[in-house]
Every structure is written in C-alpha cells, then in structure tokens.
C-alpha positions in Angstrom: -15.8 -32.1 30.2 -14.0 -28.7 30.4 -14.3 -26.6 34.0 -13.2 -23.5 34.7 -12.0 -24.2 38.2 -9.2 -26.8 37.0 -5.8 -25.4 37.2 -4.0 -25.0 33.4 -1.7 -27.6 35.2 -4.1 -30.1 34.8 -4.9 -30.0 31.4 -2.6 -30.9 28.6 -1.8 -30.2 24.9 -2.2 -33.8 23.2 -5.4 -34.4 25.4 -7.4 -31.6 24.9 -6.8 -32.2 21.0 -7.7 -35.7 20.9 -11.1 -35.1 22.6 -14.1 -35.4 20.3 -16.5 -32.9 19.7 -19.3 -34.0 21.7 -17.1 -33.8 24.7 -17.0 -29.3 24.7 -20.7 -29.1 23.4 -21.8 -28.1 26.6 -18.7 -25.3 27.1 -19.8 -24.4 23.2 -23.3 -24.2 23.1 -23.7 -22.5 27.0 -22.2 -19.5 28.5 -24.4 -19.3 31.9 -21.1 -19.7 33.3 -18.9 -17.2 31.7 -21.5 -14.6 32.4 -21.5 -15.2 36.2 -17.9 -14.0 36.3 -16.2 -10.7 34.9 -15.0 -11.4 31.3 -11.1 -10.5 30.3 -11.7 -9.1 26.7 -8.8 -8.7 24.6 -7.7 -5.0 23.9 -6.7 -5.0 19.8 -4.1 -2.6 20.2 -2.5 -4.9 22.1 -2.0 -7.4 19.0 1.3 -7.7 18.7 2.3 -7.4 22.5 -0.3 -9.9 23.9 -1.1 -11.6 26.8 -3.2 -14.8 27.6 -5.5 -16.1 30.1 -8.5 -18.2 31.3 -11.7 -16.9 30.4 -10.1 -13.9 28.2 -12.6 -13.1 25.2 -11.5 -12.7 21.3 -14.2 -10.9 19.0 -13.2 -13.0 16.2 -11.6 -15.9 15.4 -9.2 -13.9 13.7 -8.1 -11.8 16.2 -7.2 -14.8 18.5 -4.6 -16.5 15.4 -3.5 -13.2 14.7 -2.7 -13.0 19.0 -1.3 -16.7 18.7 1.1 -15.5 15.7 2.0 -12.4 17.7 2.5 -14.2 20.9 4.7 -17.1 19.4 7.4 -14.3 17.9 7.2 -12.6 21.1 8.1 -15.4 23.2 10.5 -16.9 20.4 8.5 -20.0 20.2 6.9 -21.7 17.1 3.1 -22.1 17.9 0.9 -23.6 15.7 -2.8 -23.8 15.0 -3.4 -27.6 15.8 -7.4 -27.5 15.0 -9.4 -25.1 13.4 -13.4 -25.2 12.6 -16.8 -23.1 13.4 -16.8 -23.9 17.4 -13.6 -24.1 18.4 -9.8 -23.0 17.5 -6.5 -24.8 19.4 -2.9 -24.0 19.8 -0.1 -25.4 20.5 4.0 -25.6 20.6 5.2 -26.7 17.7 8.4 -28.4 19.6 7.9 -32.1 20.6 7.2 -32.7 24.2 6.4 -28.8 25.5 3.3 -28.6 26.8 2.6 -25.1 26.0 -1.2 -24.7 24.3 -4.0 -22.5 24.6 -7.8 -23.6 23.2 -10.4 -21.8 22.9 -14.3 -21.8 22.1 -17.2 -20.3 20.1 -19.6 -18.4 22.6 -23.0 -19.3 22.1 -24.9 -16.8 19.8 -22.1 -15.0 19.5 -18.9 -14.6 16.8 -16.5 -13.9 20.3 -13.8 -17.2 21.3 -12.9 -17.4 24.9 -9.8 -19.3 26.1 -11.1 -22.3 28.3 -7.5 -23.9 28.4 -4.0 -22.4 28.6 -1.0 -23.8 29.9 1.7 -20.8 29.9 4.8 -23.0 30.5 7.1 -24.4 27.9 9.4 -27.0 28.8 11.1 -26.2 25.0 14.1 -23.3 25.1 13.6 -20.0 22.9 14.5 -20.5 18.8 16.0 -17.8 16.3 14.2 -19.0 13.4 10.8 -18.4 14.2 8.3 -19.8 11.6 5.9 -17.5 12.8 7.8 -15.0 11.3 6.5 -13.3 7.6 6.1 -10.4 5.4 1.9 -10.3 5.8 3.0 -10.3 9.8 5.8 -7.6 9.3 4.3 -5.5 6.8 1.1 -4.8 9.0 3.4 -4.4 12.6 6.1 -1.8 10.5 3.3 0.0 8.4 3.3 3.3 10.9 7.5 3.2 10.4 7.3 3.1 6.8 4.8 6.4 6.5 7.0 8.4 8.6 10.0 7.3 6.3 9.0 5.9 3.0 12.3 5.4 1.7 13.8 3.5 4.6 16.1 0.3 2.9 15.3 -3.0 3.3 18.7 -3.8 4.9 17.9 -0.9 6.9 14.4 -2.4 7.6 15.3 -5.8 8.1 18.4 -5.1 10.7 15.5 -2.7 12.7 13.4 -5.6 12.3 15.5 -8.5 14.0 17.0 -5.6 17.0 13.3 -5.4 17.7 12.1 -8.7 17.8 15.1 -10.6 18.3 13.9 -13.7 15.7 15.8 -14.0 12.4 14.0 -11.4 9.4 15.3 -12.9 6.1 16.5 -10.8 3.2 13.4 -11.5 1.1 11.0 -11.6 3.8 11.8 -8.5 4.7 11.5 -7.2 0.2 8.4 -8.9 0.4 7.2 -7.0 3.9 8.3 -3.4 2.2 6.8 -4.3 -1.0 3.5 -4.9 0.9 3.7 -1.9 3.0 4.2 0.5 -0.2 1.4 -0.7 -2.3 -1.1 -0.9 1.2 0.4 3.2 1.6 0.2 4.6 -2.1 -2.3 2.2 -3.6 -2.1 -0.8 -6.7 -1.0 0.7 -9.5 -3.4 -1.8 -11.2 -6.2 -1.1 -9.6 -5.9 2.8 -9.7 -5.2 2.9 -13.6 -8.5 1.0 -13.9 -10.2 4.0 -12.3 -8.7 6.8 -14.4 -11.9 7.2 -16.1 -13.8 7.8 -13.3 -10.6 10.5 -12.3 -10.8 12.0 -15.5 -15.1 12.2 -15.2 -14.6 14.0 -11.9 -12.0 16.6 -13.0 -14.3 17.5 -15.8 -17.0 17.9 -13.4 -15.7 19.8 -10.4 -13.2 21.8 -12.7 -15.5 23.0 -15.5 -13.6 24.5 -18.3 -11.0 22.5 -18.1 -9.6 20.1 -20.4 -8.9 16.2 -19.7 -8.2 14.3 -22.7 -7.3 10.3 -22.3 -6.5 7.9 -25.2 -6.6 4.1 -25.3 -4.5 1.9 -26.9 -6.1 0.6 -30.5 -7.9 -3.0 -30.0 -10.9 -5.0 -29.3 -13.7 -3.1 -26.3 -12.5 -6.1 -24.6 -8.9 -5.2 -25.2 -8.4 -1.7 -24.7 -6.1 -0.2 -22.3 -4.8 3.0 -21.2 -2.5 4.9 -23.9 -1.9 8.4 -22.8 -3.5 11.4 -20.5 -3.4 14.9 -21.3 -4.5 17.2 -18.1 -5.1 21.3 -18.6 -6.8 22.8 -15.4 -8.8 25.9 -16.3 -7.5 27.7 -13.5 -4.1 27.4 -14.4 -4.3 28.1 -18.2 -6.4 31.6 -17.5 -4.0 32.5 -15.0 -1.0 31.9 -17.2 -2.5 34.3 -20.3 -3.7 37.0 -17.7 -0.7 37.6 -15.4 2.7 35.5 -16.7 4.9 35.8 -20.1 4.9 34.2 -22.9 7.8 31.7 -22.0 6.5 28.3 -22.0 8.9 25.3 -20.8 8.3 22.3 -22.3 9.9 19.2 -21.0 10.0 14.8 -20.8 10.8 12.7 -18.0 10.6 8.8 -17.3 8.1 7.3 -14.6 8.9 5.2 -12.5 6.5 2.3 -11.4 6.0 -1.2 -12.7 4.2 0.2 -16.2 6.8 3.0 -17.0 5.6 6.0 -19.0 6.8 9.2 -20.0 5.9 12.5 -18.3 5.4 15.2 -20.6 5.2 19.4 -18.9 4.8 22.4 -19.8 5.4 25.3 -17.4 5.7 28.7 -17.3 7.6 31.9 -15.5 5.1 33.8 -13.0 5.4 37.3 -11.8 8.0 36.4 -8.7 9.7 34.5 -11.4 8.9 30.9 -10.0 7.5 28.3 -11.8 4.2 28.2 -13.3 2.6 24.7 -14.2 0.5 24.8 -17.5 -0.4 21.7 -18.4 0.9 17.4 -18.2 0.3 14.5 -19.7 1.0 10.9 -19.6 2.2 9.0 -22.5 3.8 5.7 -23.3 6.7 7.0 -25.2 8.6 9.9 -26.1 8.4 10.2 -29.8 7.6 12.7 -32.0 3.7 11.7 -32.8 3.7 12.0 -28.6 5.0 15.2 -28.7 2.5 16.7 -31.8 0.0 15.0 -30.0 0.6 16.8 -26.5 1.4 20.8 -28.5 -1.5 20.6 -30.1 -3.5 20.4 -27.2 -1.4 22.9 -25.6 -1.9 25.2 -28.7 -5.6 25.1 -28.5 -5.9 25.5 -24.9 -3.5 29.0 -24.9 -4.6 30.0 -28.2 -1.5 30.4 -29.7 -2.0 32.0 -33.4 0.9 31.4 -35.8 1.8 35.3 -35.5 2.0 35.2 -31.8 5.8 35.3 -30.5 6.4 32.6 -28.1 9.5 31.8 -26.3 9.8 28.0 -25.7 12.6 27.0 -23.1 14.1 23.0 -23.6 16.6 20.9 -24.5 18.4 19.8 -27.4 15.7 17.6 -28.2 16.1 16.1 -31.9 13.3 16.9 -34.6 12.1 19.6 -31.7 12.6 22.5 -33.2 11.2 21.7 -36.4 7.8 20.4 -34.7 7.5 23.8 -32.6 7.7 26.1 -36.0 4.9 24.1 -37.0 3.2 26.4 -34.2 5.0 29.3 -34.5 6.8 30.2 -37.7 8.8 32.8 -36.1 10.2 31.3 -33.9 13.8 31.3 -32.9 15.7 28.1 -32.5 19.2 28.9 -30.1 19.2 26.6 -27.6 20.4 27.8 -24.1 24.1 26.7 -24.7 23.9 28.8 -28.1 23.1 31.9 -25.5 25.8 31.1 -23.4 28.5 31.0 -25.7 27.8 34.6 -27.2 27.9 36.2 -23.6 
C-alpha cells in the first residue's frame, strides 16, 4: 500500500512495478488524502524545463510522458515508460541498476495523474546519446525559432540544437524536426489543395465581379484532381483600365513545393511607375495550350478588341509572339534586346 509519508528513499523502481493492481486501488479510486494537503500542479509552460515531486498533479496523461521525455534529455538520462494503462503510468531509468523512477496515478473522477513515488537519484552517470531524443520532440521545442527565421539550415539547426541541450541531434533527426516544423508553420500542401474549391467559392463571394476560374485534370469524379487556376480580382482589373497604360507584362516561373507547377502573371506599369498585378494563374506546365488558355482569360477580362494597341513586355519566349497577334494583329514583335541594340 502506497503512503504519502514514506520517504522516495524507501520505495524502489523494480518494486513498485512488480506490484499488482489490487495493491494501488485504494491510492486510485480515493483522493480524501490528496485533498487534505495543498496540491503541486504542473505549470505547462514549463514542459520542457520540468521538475518533479510528490503529490505534484498532471492534467493528462499526456502531459506527464511528454514531462518524462522532457525531463530525461534535460538530465541526459534515458527514461522510459515502464507501465502504461487507464489508472496508472510508471517511469523509470532505462540503465540497469539506477534507481531513478517516478509513478504516478489516475485521481478519482478525474482525467488529472499525481506522482505518489519519485526517487530523484540516479546511481547511472549522464549519456550523449539520448534516446529520448526525436524530431516530433524537437520540432515542437524549436517551432517559435523557426517562425522568427524560416530559412535557418539544418546544420545550422542541428549544431543550435546539441549547444542547447548538450545530447547528440543526428543529421536526419534534425531534416525530419525542420520538415515537421515547416509543414506545422505553412500548412500540408495536400491538405490545402483539397480545399481550393472552397478558396475559389469564397473569392467569388466576398470579391463579386471577379473572376476565378479552376480546371481539373480529365478522369473518373473519383479521379479528378487539380489542373490549373486562373485568379482576376475585380478590383485590380478596373483599376488597371481606369488609371494605368496599356503595357501588360506577361511572364512564367517554376513553383517550388513537392507538386511543382508553373506560375503564370501578368502585370502592369501604374502611375508612380511601379508594378501593377493584373491577373495569375496556376498551371501544370508551360506550353503553348497553357499559355492560350491563360490570354484568353486575360483578353476577356480587359476587353482587349483586335484594334486596340497593346504593348506586351516578355521574353524571348518561342511560338510567343505568334500566339499574342492572335489578340492583337498589330502588334509589334521587338523584343527588349532588339530595343537595345538600335539605341
């Protein structure tokens, strides 16, 4: 039978694990006693700094493995989570013959833990390879560094990493930490392409007059995926006929991001002679069907007339020229190293 009066001296790790259940049912089911005297709780912010004691109370399960995990790379110990089940969670050191362990029990009626045994004392010196140590552990202790610099290295990581809690951080530990910490910071790719046609639903309906235009790949219902995105914002399209010229840069550029994709623009000049975005869209490829596809929209949404005189600014994109006098027969075709060779 457990009592709170025993010193943590008295108790040790291999017998408080090889005591049947019966033998805590009391400590489980009853906490008459804990009430009579001032309970410890555990402060959450203190998770990865923490700090054990008799009679200290966890408001979950969770919280107290998560302390244990913490606690074991903070002391540069392997711990390890002996027994585990609805009434009752134990640690212990993981090296042979240290007595170092910490149990603790369900509160009746409640989903709190309270520690009822800890011995603080190892007899087993402090290890550089901690097992304790992982990318789920890192990523969620280093998550506030990487959103003040999202482009930190991994070497640079992983060498901050070690300095600061002086256990060994493995190369692709600390791949698999960053990894983690970008897609919990900008989202699952995955998971946010699935909701593009809820995006493209609310642009529609908080930007009326707007155009949003998204294609899916030919297939089955079942089959379908995303294709291509072409974006126009109301706003931006009157703007550009009532105040800028008409000088339209069109342009592509490669996305980065496990699915890839092209990034097709077009931008104009405003009146201070800075940029002026018109309209984007997504697209698998840059190819000439692409390309048609994404002018087109752009022709209908300026209303370009084929005897309107546009100036269209790009590179020496091959085929281009041929698709843009398909809009605009009058157009003229010198590139801008053609205009720098006659000054």
């Amino acid at each position: 039978m457990l009592e709170n009066a025993k010193s943590t001296s008295e108790y040790s790790s291999e017998a408080g694990i090889e005591c049947s259940g019966d033998d805590f049912d009391s400590g489980i089911e009853s906490n008459e006693e804990n009430k009579e005297s001032s309970l410890t709780v555990f402060n959450p912010n203190d998770i990865y700094n923490p700090s054990f004691e008799i009679g200290m109370v966890f408001s979950t399960k969770k919280e107290f493995r998560e302390a244990v995990h913490s606690h074991a790379i903070k002391t540069s110990r392997n711990l390890k989570i002996t027994s585990n089940d609805q009434r009752r969670i134990y640690a212990k050191c993981g090296e042979q013959g240290c007595n170092w362990h910490c149990h603790a029990l369900k509160i009746k009626n409640e989903a709190s833990f309270q520690i009822r045994e800890y011995n603080p004392n190892h007899q087993c010196a402090r290890t550089y390879n901690v097992k304790n140590v992982n990318s789920g552990w890192l990523s969620k202790k280093y998550i506030d560094a990487f959103r003040v610099d999202p482009k930190k290295n991994v070497k640079g990581f992983r060498n901050e990493a070690i300095r600061e809690i002086r256990c060994n951080v493995s190369p692709f530990q600390a791949y698999r930490a960053k990894r983690r910490v970008i897609k919990e910071i900008e989202g699952d790719y995955d998971e946010q392409y699935a909701i593009l046609w809820d995006y493209a639903h609310e642009l529609k309906m908080k930007n009326p007059g707007s155009t949003v235009i998204m294609g899916l790949s030919d297939g089955t219902e079942e089959n379908k995926k995303f294709d291509r995105l072409y974006i126009c914002f109301k706003a931006l399209k009157e703007g550009f006929l009532s105040g800028c010229r008409l000088i339209i840069g069109v342009d592509g550029c490669h996305l980065k991001g496990p699915h890839g994709g092209i990034l097709l623009t077009a931008v104009g000049i405003d009146p201070n002679n800075c940029l002026y975005p018109i309209a984007y869209a997504v697209v698998g490829s840059e190819t000439k069907q692409s390309w048609e596809w994404f002018l087109m929209l752009l022709k209908e949404d300026l209303h370009i007339l084929r005897n309107d005189i546009y100036t269209f600014i790009l590179d020496k994109q091959k085929g281009f020229y041929l698709l843009l006098r398909t809009y605009s027969p009058v157009l003229t075709t010198d590139s801008v190293s053609d205009i720098f060779m006659g000054i």
